[in-house]
C-alpha positions in Angstrom: -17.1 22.4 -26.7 -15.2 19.5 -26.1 -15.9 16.6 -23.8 -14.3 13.4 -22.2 -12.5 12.0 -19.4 -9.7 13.7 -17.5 -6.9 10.9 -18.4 -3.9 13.6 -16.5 -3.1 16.5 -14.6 -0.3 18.8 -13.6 1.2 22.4 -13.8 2.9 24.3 -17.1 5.4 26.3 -14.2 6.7 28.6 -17.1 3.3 29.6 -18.7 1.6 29.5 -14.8 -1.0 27.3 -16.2 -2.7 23.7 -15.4 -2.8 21.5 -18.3 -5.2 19.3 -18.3 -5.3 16.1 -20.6 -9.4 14.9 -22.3 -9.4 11.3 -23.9 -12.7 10.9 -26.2 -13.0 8.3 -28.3 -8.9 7.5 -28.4 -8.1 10.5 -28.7 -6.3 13.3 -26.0 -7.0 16.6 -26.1 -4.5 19.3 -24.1 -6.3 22.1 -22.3 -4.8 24.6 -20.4 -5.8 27.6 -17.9 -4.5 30.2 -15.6 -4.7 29.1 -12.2 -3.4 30.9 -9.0 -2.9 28.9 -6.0 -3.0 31.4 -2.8 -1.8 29.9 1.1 -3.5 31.4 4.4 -1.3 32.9 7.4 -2.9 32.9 10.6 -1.1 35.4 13.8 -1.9 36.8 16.6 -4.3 39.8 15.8 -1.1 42.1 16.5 1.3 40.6 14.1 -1.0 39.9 10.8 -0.5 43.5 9.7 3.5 43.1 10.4 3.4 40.0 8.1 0.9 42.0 5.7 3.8 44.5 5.8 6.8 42.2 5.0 4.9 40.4 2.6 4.2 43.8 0.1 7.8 44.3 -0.4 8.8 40.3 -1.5 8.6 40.5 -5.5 7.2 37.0 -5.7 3.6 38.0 -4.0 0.8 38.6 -6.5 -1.5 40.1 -4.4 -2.3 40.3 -0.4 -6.1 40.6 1.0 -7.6 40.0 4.9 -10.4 37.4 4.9 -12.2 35.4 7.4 -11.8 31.5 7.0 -12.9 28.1 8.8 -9.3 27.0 10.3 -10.4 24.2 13.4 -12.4 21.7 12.4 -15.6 21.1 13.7 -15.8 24.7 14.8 -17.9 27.1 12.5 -15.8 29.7 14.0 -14.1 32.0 11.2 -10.9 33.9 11.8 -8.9 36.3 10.2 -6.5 35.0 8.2 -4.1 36.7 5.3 -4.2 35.8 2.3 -1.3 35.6 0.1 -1.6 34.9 -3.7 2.3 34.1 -5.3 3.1 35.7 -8.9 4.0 32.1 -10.1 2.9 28.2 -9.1 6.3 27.0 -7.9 6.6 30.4 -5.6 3.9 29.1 -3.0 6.2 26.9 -1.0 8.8 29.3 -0.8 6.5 31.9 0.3 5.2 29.5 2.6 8.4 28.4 3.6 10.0 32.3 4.5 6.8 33.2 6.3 7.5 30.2 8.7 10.9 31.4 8.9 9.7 34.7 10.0 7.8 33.3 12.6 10.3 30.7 13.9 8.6 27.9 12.7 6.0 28.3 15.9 4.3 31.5 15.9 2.8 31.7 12.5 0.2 29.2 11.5 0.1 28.5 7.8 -2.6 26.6 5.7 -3.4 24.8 2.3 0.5 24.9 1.5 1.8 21.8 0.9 -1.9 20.4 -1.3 -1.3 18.4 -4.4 -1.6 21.3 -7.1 -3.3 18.9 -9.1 -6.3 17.3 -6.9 -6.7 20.8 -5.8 -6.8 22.2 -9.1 -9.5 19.7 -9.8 -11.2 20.1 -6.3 -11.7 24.1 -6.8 -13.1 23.6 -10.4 -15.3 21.2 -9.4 -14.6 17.9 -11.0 -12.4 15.0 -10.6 -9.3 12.9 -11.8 -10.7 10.5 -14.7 -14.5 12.2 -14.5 -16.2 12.7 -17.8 -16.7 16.4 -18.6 -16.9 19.0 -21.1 -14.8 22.3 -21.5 -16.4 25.6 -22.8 -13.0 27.2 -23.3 -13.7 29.1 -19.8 -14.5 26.8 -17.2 -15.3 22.7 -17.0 -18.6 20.8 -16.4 -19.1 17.7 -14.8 -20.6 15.6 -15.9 -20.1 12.1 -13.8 -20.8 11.4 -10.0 -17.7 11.1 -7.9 -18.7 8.0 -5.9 -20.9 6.2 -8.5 -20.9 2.5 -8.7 -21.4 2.2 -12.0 -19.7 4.4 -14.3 -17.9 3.9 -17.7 -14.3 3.3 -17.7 -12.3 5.7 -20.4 -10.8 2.8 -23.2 -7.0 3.5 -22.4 -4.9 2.2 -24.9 -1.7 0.0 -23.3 1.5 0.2 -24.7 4.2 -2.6 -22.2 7.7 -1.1 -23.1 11.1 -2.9 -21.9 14.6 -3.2 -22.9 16.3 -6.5 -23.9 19.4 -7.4 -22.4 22.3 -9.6 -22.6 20.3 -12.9 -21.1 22.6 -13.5 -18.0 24.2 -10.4 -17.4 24.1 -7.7 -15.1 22.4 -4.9 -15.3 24.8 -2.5 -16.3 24.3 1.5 -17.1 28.0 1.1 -18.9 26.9 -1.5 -21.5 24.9 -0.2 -24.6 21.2 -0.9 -25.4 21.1 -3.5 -27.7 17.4 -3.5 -28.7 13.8 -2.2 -26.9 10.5 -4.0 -27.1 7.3 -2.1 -27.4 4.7 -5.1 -27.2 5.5 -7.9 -29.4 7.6 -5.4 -31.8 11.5 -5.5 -31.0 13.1 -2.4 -32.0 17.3 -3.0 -33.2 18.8 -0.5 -34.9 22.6 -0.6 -36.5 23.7 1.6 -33.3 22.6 2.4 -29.7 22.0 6.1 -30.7 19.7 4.7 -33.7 17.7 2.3 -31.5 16.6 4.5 -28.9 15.7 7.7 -31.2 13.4 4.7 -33.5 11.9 3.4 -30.5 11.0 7.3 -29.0 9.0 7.5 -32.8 7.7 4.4 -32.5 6.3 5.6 -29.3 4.7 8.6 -31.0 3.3 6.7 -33.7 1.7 4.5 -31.6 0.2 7.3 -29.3 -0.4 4.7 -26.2 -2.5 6.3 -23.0 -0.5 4.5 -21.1 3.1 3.2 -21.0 3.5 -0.2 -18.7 7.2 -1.3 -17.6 8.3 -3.8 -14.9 10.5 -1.6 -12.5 10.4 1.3 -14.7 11.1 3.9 -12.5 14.1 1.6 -11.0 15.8 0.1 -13.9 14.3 0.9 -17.3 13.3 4.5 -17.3 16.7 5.6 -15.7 18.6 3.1 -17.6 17.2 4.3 -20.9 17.7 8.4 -19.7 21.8 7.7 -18.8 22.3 5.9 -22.3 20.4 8.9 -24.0 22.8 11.0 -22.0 25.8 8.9 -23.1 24.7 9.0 -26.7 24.0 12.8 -26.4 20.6 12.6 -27.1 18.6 13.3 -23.7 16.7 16.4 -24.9 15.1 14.5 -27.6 13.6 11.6 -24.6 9.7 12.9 -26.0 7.4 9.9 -24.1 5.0 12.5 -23.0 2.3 14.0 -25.1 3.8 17.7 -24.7 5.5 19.7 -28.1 8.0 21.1 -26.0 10.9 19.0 -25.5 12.1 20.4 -22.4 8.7 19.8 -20.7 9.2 15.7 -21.5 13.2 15.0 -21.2 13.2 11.6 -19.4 13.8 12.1 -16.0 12.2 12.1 -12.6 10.2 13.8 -10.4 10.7 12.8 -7.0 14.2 11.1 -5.5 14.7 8.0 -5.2 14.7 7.3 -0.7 14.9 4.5 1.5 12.5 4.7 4.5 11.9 3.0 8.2 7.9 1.5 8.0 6.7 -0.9 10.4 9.4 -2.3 11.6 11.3 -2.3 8.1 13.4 -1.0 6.0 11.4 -0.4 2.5 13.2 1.5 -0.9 11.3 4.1 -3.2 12.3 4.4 -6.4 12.5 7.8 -8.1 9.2 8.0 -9.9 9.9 8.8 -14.1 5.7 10.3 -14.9 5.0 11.7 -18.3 3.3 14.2 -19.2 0.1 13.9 -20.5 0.4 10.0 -20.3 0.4 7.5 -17.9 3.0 5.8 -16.9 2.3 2.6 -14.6 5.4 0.4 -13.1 3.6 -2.5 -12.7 6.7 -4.1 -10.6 6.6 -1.3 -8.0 3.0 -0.4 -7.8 1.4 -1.5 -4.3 -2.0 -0.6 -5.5 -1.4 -2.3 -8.8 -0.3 -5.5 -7.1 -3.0 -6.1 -5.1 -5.8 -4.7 -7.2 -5.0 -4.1 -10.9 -5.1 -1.5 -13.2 -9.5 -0.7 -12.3 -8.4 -0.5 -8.6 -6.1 2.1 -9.4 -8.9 4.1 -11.5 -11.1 3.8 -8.9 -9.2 4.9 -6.1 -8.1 7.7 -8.2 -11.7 9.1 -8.9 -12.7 9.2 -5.1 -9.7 10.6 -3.7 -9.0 12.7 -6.6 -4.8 11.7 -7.1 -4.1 10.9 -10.8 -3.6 7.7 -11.5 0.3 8.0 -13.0 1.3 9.4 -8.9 -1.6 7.3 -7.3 0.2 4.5 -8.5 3.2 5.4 -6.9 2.2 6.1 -3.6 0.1 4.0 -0.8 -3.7 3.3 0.7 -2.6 5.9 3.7 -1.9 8.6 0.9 -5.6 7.5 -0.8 -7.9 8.1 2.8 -5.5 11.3 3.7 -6.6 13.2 0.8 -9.9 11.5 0.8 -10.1 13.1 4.3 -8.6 16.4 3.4 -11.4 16.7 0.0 -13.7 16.6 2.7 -12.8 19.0 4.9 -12.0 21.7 2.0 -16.0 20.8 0.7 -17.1 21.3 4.1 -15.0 25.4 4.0 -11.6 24.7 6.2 -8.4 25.5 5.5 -5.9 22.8 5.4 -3.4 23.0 8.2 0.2 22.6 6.9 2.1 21.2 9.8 0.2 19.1 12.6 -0.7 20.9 16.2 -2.7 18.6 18.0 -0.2 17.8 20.9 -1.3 14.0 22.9 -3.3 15.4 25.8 -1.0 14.9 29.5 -1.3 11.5 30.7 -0.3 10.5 34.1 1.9 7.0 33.5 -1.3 4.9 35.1 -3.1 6.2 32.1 -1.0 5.8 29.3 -0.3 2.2 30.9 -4.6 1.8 30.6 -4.6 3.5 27.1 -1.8 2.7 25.2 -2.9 -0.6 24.0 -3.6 -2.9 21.0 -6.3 -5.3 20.4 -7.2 -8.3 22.2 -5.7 -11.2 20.8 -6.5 -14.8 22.8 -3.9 -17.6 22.8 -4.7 -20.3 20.3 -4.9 -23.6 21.4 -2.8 -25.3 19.8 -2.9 -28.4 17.6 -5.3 -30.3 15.3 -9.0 -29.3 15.7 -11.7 -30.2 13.2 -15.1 -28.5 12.8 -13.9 -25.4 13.5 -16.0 -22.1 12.7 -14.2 -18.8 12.0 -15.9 -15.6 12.5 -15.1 -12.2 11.2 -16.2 -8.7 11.8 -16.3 -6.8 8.8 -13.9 -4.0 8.5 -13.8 -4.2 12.4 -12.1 -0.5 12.8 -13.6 1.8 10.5 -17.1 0.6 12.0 -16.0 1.6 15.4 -15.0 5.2 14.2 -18.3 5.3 12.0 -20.7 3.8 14.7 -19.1 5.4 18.1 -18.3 9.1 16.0 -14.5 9.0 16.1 -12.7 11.7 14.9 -10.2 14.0 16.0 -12.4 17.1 16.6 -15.7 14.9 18.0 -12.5 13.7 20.6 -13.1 15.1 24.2 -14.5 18.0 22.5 -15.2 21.2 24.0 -19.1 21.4 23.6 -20.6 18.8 25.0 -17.7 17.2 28.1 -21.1 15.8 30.1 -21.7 13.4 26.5 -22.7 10.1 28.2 -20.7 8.4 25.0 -17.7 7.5 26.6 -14.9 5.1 25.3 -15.1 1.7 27.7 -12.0 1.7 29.9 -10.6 5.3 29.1 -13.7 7.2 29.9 -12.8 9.5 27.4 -16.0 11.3 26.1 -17.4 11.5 22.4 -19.4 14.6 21.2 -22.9 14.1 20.3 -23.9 17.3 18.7 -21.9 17.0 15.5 -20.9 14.2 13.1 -17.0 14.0 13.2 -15.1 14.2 9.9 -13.5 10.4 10.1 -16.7 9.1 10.2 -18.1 11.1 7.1 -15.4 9.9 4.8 -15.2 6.3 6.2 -18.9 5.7 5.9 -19.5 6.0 1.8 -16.2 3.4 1.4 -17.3 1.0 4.0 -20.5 0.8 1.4 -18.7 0.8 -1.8 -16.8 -1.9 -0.3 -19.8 -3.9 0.7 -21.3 -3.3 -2.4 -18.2 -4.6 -4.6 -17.6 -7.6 -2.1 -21.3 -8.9 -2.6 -20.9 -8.2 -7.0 -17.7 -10.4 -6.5 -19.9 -13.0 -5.1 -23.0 -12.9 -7.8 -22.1 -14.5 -10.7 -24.3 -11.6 -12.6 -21.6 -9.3 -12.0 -17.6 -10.1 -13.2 -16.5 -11.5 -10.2 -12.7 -10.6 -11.1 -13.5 -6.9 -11.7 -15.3 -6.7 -8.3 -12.8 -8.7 -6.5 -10.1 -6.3 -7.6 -12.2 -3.1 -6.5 -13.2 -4.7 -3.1 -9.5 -5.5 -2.4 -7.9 -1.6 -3.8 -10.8 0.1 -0.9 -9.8 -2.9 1.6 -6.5 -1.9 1.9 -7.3 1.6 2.2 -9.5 0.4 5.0 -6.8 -0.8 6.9 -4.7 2.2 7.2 -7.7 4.3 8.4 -6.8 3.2 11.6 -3.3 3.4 11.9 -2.9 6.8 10.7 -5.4 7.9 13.5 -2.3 7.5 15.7 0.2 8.6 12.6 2.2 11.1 14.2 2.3 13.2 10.8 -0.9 12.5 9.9 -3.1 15.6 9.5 -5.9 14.6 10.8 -4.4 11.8 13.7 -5.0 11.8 17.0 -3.2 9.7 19.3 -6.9 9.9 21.6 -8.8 8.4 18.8 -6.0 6.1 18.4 -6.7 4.6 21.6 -10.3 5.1 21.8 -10.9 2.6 18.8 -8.8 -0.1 19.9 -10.6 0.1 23.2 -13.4 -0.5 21.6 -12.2 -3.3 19.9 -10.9 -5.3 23.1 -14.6 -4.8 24.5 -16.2 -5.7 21.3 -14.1 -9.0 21.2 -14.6 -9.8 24.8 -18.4 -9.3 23.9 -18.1 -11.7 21.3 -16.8 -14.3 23.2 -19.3 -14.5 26.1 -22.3 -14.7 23.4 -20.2 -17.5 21.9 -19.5 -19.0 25.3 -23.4 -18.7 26.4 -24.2 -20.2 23.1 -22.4 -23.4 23.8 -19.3 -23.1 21.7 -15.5 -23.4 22.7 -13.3 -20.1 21.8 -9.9 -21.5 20.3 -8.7 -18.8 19.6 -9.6 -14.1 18.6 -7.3 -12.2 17.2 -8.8 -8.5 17.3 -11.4 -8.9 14.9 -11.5 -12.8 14.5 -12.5 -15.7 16.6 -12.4 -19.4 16.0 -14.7 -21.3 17.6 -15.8 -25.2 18.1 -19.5 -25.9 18.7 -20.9 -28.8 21.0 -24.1 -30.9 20.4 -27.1 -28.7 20.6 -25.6 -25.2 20.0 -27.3 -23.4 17.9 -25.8 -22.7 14.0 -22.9 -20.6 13.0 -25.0 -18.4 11.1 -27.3 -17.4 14.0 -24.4 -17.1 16.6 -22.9 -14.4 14.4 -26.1 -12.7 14.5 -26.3 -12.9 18.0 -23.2 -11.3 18.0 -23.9 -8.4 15.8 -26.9 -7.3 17.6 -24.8 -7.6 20.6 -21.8 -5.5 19.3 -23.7 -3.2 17.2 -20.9 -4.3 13.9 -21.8 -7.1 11.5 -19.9 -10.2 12.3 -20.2 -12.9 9.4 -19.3 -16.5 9.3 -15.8 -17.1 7.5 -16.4 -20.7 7.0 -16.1 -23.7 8.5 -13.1 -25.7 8.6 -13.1 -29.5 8.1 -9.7 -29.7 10.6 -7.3 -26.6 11.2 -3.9 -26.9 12.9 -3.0 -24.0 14.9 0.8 -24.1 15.4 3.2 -23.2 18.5 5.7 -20.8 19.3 8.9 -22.7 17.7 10.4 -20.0 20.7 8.2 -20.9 23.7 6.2 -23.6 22.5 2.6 -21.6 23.1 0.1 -20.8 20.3 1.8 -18.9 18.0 -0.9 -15.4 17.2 -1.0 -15.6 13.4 0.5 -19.0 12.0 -1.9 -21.7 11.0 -3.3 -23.7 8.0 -7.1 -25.6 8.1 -8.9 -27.0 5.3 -12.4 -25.3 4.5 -15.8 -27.4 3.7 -15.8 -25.3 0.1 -12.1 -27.0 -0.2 -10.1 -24.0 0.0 -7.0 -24.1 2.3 -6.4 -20.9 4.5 -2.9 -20.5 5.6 -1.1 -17.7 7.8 2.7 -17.2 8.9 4.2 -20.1 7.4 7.1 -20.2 4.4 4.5 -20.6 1.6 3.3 -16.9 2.3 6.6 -15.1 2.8 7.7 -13.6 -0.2 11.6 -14.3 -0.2 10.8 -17.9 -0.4 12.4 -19.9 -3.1 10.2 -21.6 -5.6 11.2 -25.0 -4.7 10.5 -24.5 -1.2 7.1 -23.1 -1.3 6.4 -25.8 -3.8 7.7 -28.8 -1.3 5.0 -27.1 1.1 2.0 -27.0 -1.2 2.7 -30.6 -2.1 2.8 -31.4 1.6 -0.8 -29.4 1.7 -2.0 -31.0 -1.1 -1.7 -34.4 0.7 -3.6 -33.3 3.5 -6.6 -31.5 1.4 -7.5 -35.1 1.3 -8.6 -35.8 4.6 -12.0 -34.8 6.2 -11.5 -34.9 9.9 -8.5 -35.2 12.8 -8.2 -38.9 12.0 -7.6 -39.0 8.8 -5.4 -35.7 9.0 -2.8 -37.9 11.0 -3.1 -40.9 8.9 -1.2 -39.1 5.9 1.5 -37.3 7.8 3.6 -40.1 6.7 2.6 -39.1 3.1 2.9 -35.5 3.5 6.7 -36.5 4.9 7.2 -38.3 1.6 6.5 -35.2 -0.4 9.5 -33.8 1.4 11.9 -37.0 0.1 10.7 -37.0 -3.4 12.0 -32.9 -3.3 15.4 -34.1 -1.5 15.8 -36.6 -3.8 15.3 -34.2 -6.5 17.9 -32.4 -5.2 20.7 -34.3 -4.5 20.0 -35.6 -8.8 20.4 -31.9 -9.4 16.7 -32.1 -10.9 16.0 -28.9 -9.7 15.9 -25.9 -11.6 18.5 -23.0 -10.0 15.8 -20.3 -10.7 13.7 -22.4 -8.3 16.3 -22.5 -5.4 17.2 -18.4 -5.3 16.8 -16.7 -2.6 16.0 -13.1 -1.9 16.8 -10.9 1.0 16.2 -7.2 1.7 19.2 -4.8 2.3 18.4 -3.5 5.8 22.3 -2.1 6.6 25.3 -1.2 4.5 27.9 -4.0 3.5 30.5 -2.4 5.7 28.4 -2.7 9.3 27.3 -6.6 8.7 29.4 -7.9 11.4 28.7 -11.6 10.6 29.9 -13.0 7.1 26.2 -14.1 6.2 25.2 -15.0 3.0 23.5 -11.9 1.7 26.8 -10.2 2.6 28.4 -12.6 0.6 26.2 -12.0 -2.4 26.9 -8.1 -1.8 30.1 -8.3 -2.1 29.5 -9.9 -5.3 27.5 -7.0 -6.6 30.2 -4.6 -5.1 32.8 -6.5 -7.5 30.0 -5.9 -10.6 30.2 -1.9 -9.4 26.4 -2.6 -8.7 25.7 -0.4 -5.1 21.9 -1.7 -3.8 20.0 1.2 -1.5 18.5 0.0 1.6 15.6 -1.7 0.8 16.2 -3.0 -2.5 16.6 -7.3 -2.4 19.5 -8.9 -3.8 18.5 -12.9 -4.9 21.2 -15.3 -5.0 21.9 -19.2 -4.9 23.8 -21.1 -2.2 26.7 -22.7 -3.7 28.9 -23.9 -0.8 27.6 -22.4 2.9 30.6 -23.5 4.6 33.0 -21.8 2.4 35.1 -19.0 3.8 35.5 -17.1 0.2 32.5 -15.3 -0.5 32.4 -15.7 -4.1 32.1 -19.6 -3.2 29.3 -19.3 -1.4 26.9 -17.6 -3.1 25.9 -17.0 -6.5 24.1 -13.9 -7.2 20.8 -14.3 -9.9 22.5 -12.1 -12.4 25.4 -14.5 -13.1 23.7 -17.4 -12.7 24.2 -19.8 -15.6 22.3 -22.8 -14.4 25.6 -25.5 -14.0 26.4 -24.0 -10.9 27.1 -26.1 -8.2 24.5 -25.7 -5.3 25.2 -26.9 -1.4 22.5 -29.9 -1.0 22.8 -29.8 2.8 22.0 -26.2 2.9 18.7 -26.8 0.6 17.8 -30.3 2.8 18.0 -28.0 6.1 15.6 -25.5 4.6 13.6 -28.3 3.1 13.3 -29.6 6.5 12.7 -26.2 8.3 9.8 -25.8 5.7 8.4 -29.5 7.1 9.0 -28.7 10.8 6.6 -25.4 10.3 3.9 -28.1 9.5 4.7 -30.9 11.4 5.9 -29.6 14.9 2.4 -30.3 16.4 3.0 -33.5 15.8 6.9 -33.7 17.1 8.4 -33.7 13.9 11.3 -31.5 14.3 13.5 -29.9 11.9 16.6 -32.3 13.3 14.1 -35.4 13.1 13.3 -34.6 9.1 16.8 -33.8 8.9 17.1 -37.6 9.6 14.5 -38.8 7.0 15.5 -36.4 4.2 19.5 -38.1 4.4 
């Protein structure tokens, strides 16, 4: 019998086996089993045997058997359906794939094709990724509970690999390794070939759980597999766990792509896993970025993705397969392509329904004594309280339901609990749960903080891929219906706040900021009020000592999300402004939190506008700086994502100058990927005197002082322009 937690995951395709990786005590243990993977077909009653038919004569089907399967959900309705069971794991999507064909890609309906082999390995035995359990040599036992709070995390042993490299050069695949650092050891041998094969042993010796890199799967890991390659060594890359060579030859899984989301252009990286390791880019990781290495693990229990590919993919990923566990537990079949058309809306309709949230104007300007109220987890509350889910949707069983979506009208079924709402209601508690631990100093508050923040994010996306067009479960309807909700909830909100005695400054969907008057009653009550109104928990924020909401720099009207205020606790919130924007140089966002700083000194309005001229001379200590060339280059680069090839820039800007650059290094960047570079001379007309890119930065470089002033003064307006400070007016000061 052995026992422990389930540290990785995948398929053996030439044995037709999942292996499956146990970590007791430091030490992994490989199982493996026979495992056959079968697909459903669904036809008209007419053409299953036809398919049957076709199917018997294909060498790569196992075995073929009629059965009657759950395939709409929320109907208890089973069907016919044929089963089809392949000879081999990586013959079910071609299977799949020529039944589709058969049926011209309309006629046939296929399910549970394109599931993760690995969660639904796991699913169908009856455990999880990282659960503790023990193995009889025939089948698992669990021995952990899926969605526990408390539960003991598997001691993975951390092993931070990168490669040293000529300091200031560019990353080159032509230039040799000169040495590779595994933790504090540095590995340098008298030849490239000699380095790499010691530091491949020194791997094994060590026997990590876990391999961390910074951009891994973009630089390191394919760096490290092209010199192998050079050197003639590639089939002896073992950084898995796996004897077999062949089975851990450094190289990736998944192509590298470049992909259009929310409005821009983002790169993927090829992901390099290992086998019966993990390995976690720490660089390239969403998940890991926002919530560490125990948001990862616990993200990975409930949805069931291993954390090496969890790591790799996003929160709309994590509630998809959350949502797609459930519906397996609950007996349907997974539908492999979406066919839930938008209902037919006449154009008054989709002009009523196809809208966001309610947002209010700010007022803009200084205000002091400002509350800010929040609802918590505003959308997934909406689907959980009012049943939203694709199937509960203007269902079929119940169209008299007097639960109708305000506005639309469309109705909600009452006889069943929709799926959405099933899944989102356990994570909306663990949430809770983890955000009140962050806050009681009995519990580590940095743990708890990181788990609240992993299932927050995932919280988000819930919404969005209601109206996902690919998502399996979206539904444009529910889409609609919650944000619906949301404008009447807000609207709601405001009169209680209104009828209470307070001012309404500004509400952005799930968020008002409100000014009392003498006499009104406390912020703590009014969000009560407004809970009991709503029917969703609205909590007090905090309350801001003074908070400047600023304009439109376009129009000159509230801008929606840009503002900065001062909380009573001494925190400073701030939205939309330089200091949050990642491509900002260092120098820049420090200039702004040194304005900030200055004004975290003042308690209300008055004082607030009696240190502008302070805050301004933060700003001419940094321009003096500059112009003494006290500034350190690293803190003046700037980095810009590739959004369009070199060749279709039709303006010589200055990340087309700094692209070239790369060009002449034979460095191509995907779409996506950011190149950082410092301004050297803006005005110049050769483009390898205007920019410097990062990589051949020495630090005697000249850099363009005006440029660096402008943006120093930009970075003062975005503060100031309440107060008619301009860019062209700092401009003035900063000379």
């Amino acid at each position: 019998m052995l026992s422990g937690n389930i540290l990785d995951v995948y398929p053996d395709y030439e044995k037709n086996v999942m292996v499956t990786w146990l970590l007791q005590n430091g030490r992994a243990t490989r199982v493996e089993e026979p495992y056959e993977p079968c697909f459903y077909v669904h036809t008209p009653s007419k053409d299953i045997s036809k398919v049957a038919k076709a199917l018997e004569v294909v060498p790569q089907v196992k075995r073929l058997q009629l059965t009657a399967a759950k395939l709409m959900l929320g109907s208890p309705k089973h069907t016919m359906v044929l089963e089809v069971v392949p000879k081999t794991l990586n013959s079910l999507h071609t299977l799949a794939s020529l039944v589709d064909l058969w049926g011209g890609f309309h006629d046939h309906q296929l399910f549970n094709v394109d599931l993760r082999l690995p969660t639904r390995y796991l699913q169908e035995r009856g455990v999880f990724c990282h659960a503790w359990i023990s193995w009889n040599g025939k089948r698992f036992t669990l021995e952990d509970e899926q969605w526990a709070l408390d539960y003991e995390i598997p001691p993975l042993k951390i092993l931070h690999l990168d490669i040293k490299q000529k300091t200031g050069a560019v990353p080159s695949f032509h230039e040799p390794i000169p040495s590779i650092a595994l933790d504090d050891e540095v590995i340098k041998e008298d030849n490239e070939t000699d380095t790499i094969l010691s530091a491949v042993d020194r791997v094994q010796q060590i026997d990590p759980d876990v391999i961390a890199t910074v951009n891994g799967d973009s630089l390191l890991f394919p760096f490290l597999y092209h010199r192998a390659k050079i050197c003639g060594i590639e089939h002896l890359m073992n950084l898995g766990r796996e004897k077999n060579q062949k089975k851990n030859n450094l190289r990736p899984v998944k192509k590298a792509k470049s992909y259009f989301s929310y409005g821009r252009i983002v790169y993927r990286p090829a992901f390099y896993t290992l086998l019966g390791r993990i390995h976690l880019d720490t660089a390239q990781s969403f998940f890991y970025g926002e919530s560490g290495l125990r948001g990862i693990l616990d993200i990975a229990r409930c949805s069931n993705i291993p954390v090496q590919m969890l790591s790799r993919l996003g929160p709309g990923t994590a509630i998809s397969q959350i949502e797609v566990n459930a519906a397996m537990a609950k007996g349907y079949l997974i539908p492999w392509k979406k066919n839930m058309p938008e209902n037919w809306k006449t154009a008054e309709e989709l002009l009523i329904a196809d809208r966001g949230g309610l947002v209010l104007e700010p007022v803009a300007g200084l205000h002091e004594d400002v509350i800010e109220l929040d609802y918590a987890s505003l959308y997934p509350n909406i689907m959980v309280l009012h049943n939203i889910s694709p199937e509960t949707m203007l269902c079929l069983c119940c169209p008299d339901s007097t639960n109708r979506v305000p506005q639309l009208g469309y109705h909600i079924c009452r006889r069943q609990k929709g799926l959405l709402p099933e899944v989102l209601e356990p994570i909306l508690l663990r949430r809770f749960c983890f955000k009140a631990r962050a806050k009681n100093k009995r519990y580590d508050r940095e743990v708890y903080m990181e788990l609240q923040k992993a299932w927050k994010w995932v919280l988000v996306v819930c919404f969005g891929y209601t109206g996902y067009r690919n998502a399996r479960y979206g539904r444009i309807e529910c889409h609609e219906s919650i944000t619906a909700y949301s404008r009447d909830i807000l609207l709601s909100a405001v009169e209680v706040a209104e009828r209470a005695g307070y001012e309404v400054l500004h509400g952005i969907i799930d968020s008002l900021w409100v000014k009392g008057s003498p006499g009104c009653v406390r912020p703590f009550h009014l969000s009560r009020m407004i809970s009991n109104r709503t029917g969703i928990r609205m909590d007090v924020e905090g309350r801001y000592k003074w908070i400047v909401f600023l304009p439109s720099k376009a129009t000159g009207v509230g801008a929606l999300t840009r503002y900065y205020g001062l909380f009573e606790n001494g925190t400073v919130k701030i939205r939309g402004v330089e200091l949050r924007q990642h491509n900002t140089p260092a120098f820049l966002k420090n200039a702004q939190q040194g304005m900030l700083n200055v004004f975290k000194q003042a308690s209300t309005a008055e004082e607030f506008r009696a240190l502008i001229p302070k805050s301004i001379d933060v700003l001419q200590r940094y321009a003096a700086a500059l112009r003494d060339n006290a500034v350190d280059h690293q803190d003046l680069v700037l980095t810009t994502t590739v959004s369009k090839e070199i060749e279709r820039y039709k303006v010589h800007t200055l990340p087309k100058s700094a692209l070239l650059q790369l060009q002449d290094e034979k460095i191509q960047l995907e779409l996506g990927q950011s190149v950082r570079y410092l301004v050297t001379d803006e005005t110049s007309r050769n483009y390898k005197r205007r920019v410097c890119i990062a990589e051949n930065m020495q630090g005697t470089e000249d850099i363009d002082v005006a440029y660096y002033l402008r943006q120093l003064a930009k970075c003062g307006e975005s503060l100031l322009i309440p107060f008619r400070y301009t860019i062209e007016k700092l401009e003035e000061k900063l000379r």
